[in-house]
C-alpha positions as CSV (number, residue, x, y, z in Angstrom):
1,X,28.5,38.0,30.6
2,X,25.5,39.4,28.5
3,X,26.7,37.3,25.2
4,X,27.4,34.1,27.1
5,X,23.9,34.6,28.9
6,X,21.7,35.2,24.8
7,X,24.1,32.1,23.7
8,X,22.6,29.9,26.8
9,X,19.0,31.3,26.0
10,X,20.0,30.6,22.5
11,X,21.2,26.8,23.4
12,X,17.7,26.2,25.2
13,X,15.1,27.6,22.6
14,X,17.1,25.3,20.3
15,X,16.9,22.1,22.4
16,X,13.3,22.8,22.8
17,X,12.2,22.8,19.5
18,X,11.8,19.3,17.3
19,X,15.0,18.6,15.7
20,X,14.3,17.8,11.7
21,X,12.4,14.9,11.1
22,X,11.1,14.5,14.4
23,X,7.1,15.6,14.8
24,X,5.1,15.9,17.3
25,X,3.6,12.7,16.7
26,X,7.0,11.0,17.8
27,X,6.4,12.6,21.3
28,X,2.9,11.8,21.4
29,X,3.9,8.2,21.1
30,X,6.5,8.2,23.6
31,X,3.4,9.9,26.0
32,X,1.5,6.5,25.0
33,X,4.4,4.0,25.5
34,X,4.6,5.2,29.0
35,X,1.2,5.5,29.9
36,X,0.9,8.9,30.1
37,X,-1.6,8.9,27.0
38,X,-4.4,7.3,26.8
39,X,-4.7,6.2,22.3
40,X,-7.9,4.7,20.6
41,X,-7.6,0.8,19.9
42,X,-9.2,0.6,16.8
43,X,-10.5,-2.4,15.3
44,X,-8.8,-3.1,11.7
45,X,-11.9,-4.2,10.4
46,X,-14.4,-2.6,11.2
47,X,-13.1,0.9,12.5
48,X,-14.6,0.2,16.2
49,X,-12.3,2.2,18.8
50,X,-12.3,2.5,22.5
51,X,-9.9,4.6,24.4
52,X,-7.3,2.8,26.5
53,X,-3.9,3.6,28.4
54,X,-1.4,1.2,27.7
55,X,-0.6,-1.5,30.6
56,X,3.2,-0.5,31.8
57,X,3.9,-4.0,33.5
58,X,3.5,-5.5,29.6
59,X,0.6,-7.5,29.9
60,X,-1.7,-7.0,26.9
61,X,-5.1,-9.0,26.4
62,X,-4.4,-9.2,22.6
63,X,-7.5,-9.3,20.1
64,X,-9.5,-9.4,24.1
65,X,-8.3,-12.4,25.3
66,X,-7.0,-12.7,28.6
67,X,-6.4,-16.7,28.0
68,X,-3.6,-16.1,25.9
69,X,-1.7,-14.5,28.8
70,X,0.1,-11.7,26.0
71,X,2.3,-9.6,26.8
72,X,4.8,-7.0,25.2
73,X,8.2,-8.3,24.2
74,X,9.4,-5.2,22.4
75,X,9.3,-2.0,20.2
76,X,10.6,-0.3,17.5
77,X,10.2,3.1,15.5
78,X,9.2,2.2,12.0
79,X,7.7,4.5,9.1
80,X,5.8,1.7,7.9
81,X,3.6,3.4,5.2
82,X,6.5,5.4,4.0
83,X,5.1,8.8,4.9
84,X,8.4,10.5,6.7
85,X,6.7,9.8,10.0
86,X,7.4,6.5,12.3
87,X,4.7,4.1,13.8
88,X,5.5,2.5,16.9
89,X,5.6,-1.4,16.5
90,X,5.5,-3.5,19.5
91,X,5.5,-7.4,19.3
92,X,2.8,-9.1,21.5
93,X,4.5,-12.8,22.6
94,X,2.9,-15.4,24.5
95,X,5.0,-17.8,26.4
96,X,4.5,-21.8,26.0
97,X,6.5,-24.2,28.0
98,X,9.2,-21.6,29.4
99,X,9.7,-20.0,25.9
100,X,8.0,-17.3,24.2
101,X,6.2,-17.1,20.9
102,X,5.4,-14.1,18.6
103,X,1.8,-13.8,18.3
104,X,1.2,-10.8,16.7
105,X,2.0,-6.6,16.8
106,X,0.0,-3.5,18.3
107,X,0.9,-1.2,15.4
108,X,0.7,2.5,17.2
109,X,0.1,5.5,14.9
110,X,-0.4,9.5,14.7
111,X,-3.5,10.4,12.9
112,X,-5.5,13.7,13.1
113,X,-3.8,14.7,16.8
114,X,-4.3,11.9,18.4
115,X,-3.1,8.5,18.4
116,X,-4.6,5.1,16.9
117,X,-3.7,1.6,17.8
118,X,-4.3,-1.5,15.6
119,X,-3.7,-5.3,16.5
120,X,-2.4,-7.4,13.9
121,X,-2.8,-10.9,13.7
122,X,0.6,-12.5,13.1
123,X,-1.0,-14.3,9.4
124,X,-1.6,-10.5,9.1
125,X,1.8,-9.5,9.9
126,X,4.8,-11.7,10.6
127,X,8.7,-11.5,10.3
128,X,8.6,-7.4,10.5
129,X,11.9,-5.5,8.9
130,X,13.2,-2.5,9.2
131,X,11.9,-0.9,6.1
132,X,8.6,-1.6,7.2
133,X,7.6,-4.7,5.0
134,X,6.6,-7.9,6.6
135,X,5.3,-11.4,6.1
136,X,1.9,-12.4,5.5
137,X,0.3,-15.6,5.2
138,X,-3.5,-16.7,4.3
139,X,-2.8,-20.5,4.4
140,X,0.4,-23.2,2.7
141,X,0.2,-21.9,-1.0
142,X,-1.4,-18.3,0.2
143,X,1.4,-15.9,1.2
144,X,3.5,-13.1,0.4
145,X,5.6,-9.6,1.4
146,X,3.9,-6.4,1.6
147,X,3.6,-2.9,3.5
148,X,1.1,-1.5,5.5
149,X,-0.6,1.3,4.3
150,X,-3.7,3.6,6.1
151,X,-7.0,4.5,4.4
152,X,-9.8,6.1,5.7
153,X,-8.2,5.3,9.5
154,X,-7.8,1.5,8.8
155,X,-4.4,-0.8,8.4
156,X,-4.5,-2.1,4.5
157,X,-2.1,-4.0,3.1
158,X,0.1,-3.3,0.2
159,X,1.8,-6.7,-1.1
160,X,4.8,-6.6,-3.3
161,X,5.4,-10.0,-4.0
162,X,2.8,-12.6,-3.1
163,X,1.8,-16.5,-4.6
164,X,-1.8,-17.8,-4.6
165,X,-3.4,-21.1,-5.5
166,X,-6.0,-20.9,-8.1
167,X,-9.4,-22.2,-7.8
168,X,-8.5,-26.0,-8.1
169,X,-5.9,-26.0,-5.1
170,X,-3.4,-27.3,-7.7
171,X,-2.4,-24.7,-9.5
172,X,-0.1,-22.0,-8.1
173,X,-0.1,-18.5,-9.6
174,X,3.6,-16.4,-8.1
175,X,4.1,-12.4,-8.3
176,X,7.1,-10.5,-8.1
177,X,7.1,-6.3,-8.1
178,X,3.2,-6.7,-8.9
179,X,3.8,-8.7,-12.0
180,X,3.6,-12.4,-12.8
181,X,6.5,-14.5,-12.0
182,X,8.6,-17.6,-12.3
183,X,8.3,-19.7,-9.2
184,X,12.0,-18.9,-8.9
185,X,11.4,-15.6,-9.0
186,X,9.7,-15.8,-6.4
187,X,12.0,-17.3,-4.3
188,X,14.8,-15.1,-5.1
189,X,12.2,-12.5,-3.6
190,X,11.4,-14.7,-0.6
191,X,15.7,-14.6,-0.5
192,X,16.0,-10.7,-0.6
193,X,13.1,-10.7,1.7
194,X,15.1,-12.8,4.6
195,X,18.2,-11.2,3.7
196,X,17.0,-7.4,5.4
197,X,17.6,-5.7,8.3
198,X,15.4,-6.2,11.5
199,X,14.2,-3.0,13.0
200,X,16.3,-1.4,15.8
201,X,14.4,-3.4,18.6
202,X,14.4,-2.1,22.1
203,X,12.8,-4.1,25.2
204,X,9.1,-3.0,26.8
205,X,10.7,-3.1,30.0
């Protein structure tokens, strides 16, 4: 009776502890995604933060505008700067004639304790997969595939492969790994892009 009682001890101290790979940071997101945390919205650029609970029946004023009638479609766990530990990503929607559209994420991070929130603008951040890279877009001829990194508590991102239009508006300049490219090069990047996985997407609610 004594061993099976220090085996059942044994069985809870071990279900209490974080399994590997899982931090405390993990847990303090789920605390935030049910609104049992408050997190600082920070601003991405300018570092501005206020403290907020997030809204459990979905709505979300994103970028403070209640107009747009946003709200939370879903989440996913995503290391999106490739540090071991996952971000929270939720996709902010806003519906138009009895359909929904994406309009951007809330991008929920650990940091020093406590946890950080940043909007992003879908031209910011668009098309997210499960590796953590995204689209981004600056105008027609302005656009590319990057990661999001964090310095000095702010979003920045990382692009891997990107085109640009030089100074006339004529010319386009393409880059592939960081290094000048083909136009087709591009596109076979824009291909391999496409072709990966979306995150493991759960509904808000």
């Amino acid at each position: 009776m004594k061993q099976i009682t220090a085996a059942l001890l044994t069985i809870a101290v071990l279900l209490s502890l974080s399994l590997p790979g899982m931090a405390e940071d993990e847990n303090a997101l789920e605390k935030v995604l049910r609104g049992e945390m408050e997190f600082s919205l920070t601003d991405a650029y300018t570092g501005e933060e206020k403290a907020v609970l997030l809204p459990q029946d979905g709505h979300w004023d994103f970028l403070g505008n209640p107009e747009w009638n946003t709200f939370f479609s879903r989440y996913a766990f995503i290391d999106l700067d490739g540090d071991g530990a996952a971000e929270a990503a939720l996709e902010i929607s806003q519906p138009w004639e009895n359909e929904a559209y994406l309009s951007g994420y809330l991008i929920l991070r650990e940091q020093d304790g406590a946890v950080r929130g940043y909007e992003m603008y879908i031209r910011s951040m668009n098309e997210l997969k499960a590796d953590g890279s995204f689209l981004y877009s600056s105008g027609a001829m302005d656009n590319g595939f990057a990661f999001l990194r964090f310095e000095n508590g702010l979003p920045v991102l990382t692009p891997f492969a990107w085109c640009e239009s030089g100074e006339n508006m004529e010319t386009v300049y393409f880059y592939v790994d960081g290094q000048p490219a083909a136009e087709d090069e591009f596109g076979q990047a824009a291909l391999q892009q496409d072709a990966k996985p979306e995150p493991d997407w759960m509904p808000f609610r």
